[in-house]
C-alpha angles and dihedrals in degrees: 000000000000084000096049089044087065105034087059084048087060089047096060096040089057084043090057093041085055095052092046084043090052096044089046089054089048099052091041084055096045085047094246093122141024122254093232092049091053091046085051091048094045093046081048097057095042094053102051085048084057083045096053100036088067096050086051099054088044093051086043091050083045097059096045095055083054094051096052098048091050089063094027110226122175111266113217080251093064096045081051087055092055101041085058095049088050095053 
């Protein structure tokens, strides 16, 4: 669920850099802003989603290591651990 969650997040926000990509195009062609400034703008925008999309997936990690500790429910670490003991 948590996977699909954000995979429908990335998809809007594609679908949202294709409409600015489409307006700036539509302004550069109509000579209300440079080529080079759209470019800038666009870069820009691209840059802080990255941005964002990786401080979504931390805060989501995050979360879920909560989570799991809260309920504590053995980590493959901690199977690991015990493998090892039992050798």
């Amino acid at each position: 669920m948590l996977k699909e969650l954000l995979h429908t997040g990335i998809g809007a926000g594609l679908l949202i850099k294709e409409k600015v990509e489409e307006e700036m195009k539509k302004l550069e062609d109509e000579g209300k802003i440079k080529t080079t400034d759209a470019k800038s703008f666009l870069e820009s925008i691209e840059q802080k989603g990255k941005e964002e999309e990786t401080k979504s997936k931390e805060k989501i990690k995050s979360i879920l290591k909560e989570v799991i500790q809260e309920l504590d429910i053995a980590t493959k670490q901690d199977i690991q651990n015990l493998k090892d003991e039992l050798k």
